[in-house]
N, C-alpha and C positions, 0 to 999 in steps of 0.2 A: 506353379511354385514361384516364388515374390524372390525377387534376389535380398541379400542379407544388406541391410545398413551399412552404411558407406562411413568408416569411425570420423570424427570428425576432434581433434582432440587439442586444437584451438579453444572448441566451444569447452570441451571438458579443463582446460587449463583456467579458461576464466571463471569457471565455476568452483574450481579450485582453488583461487584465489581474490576471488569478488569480495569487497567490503565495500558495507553501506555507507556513506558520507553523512553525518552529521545534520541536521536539519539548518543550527547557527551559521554552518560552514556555505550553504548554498545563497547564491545571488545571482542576478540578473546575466545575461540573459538566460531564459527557458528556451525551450523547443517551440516553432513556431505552429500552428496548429494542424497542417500537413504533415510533420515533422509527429508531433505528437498522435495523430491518429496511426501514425504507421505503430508509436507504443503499443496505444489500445489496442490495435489489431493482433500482434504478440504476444499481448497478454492474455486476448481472449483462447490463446490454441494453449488452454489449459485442461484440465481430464475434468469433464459433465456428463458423467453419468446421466442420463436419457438426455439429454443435448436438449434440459431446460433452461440454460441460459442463467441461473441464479442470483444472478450480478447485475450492476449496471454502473454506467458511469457518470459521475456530477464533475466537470472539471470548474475550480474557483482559481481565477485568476484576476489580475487588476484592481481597483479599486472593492473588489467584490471581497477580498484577502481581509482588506483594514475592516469594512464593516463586517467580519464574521471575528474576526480578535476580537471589537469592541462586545461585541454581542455573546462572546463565551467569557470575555471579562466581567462584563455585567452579569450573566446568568452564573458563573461562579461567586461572585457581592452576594447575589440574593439566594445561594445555597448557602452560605456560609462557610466556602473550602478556603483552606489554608491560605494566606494571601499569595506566599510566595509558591505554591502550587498552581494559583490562580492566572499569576505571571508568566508564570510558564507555560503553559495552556493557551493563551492570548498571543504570546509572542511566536508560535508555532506556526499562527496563521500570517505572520507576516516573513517566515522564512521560508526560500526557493521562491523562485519565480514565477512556478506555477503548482498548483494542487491538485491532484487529483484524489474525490473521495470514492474508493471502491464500494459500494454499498449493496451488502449481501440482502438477497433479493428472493428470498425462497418461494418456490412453488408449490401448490398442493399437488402429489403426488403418490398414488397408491405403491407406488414400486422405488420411489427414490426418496430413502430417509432426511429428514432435513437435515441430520446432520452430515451425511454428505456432502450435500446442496451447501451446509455454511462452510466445509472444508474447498470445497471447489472455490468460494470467493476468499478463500485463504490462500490459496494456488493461483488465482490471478493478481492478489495482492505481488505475491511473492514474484508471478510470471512480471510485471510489469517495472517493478523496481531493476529486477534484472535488465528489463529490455533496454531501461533507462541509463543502466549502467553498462552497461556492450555498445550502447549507443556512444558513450563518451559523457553524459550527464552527469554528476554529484545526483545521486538521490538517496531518499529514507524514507522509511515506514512509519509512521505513528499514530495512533488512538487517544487513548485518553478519556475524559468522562466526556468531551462534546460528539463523539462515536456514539453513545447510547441517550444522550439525552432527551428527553421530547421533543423541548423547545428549540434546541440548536439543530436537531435533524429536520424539523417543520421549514426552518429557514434556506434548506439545501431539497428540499421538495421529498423527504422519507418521513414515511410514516410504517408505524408496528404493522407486520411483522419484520419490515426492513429495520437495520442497526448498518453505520458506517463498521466494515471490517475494517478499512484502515485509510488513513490518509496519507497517501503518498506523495512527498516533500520533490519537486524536479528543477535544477537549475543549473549554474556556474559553479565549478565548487571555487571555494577563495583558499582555501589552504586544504592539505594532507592530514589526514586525521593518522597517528599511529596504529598500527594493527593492535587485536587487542588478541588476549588467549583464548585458543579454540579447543572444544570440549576433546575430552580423550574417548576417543572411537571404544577404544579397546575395551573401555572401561564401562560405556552402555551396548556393549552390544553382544548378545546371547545369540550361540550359533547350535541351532540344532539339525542334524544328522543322521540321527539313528532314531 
């Protein structure tokens, strides 16, 4: 018999009260690359059903930041999206110090549904920002069209059936973002009993 879990309610306080920092709000410095594999590491102790690994990681930092803006700024020009959607999109890549792009990575499997497998690199998205943020980091999560694009995933070494889940913003935070409101428990949640 295993002894019972040992509470630990530090960690359940910060999850309690974790809010993500801003993508604009993050600046130099990042985690230094020791520093951040300890993230990765973190994030990978997420629930993988058949322990196939579904994810993987592309970390974009330094000069590598400016030429992936220029290059989702141009690849939004030549789709024709909203300019200042465009802007937005482009200026992503030059916020936080460092990026990291979770990029769900599914495996063929006769017993583990892919949609599993894409929710697991939703759960390491999710594990990793946290880590970053217990760590002491400013971080955030973000997508966007350069997550599924051809062109800009080709640039970051993914190709179909890989899509970036999310790109995770990691740095300095420079100010406090106010809390925002949080959903009423009460109000989604169905308890049944009988």
């Amino acid at each position: 018999m295993t002894a019972p879990l040992t509470p630990r309610p530090e960690a359940l306080d910060f999850l309690l009260t974790r809010r993500s920092r801003p993508a604009r709000s993050l600046r130099a410095p990042g985690p230094d690359r020791a520093t951040l594999t300890t993230l990765l590491t973190a994030a990978a102790r997420c629930p993988d059903h058949g322990k196939l690994e579904p994810w993987r990681f592309v970390v974009i930092e330094g000069a590598a930041r400016g030429r992936l803006s220029g290059a989702v700024r141009a690849r939004a020009a030549a789709l024709a999206l909203d300019p200042e959607a465009a802007d937005k999109a482009a200026a992503a890549f030059t916020q936080g110090e460092t990026i990291v792009a979770v990029v769900a990575s599914p495996k063929p499997s006769p017993k583990i549904p892919e949609v599993e497998q894409l929710l697991s690199a939703g759960a390491v998205c999710l594990s990793l920002l946290n880590a970053a943020l217990a760590a002491g980091w400013g971080a955030n999560w973000l997508s966007g069209f350069a997550a599924r694009d051809p062109e800009i995933l080709a640039l970051l070494g993914v190709a179909a059936p890989e899509f970036v889940a999310g790109f995770i913003h990691i740095g300095t935070e420079s100010f406090a973002p106010p809390d925002r409101p949080r959903p009423d428990i009460a109000a989604l949640t169905t308890w049944l009993d009988a």
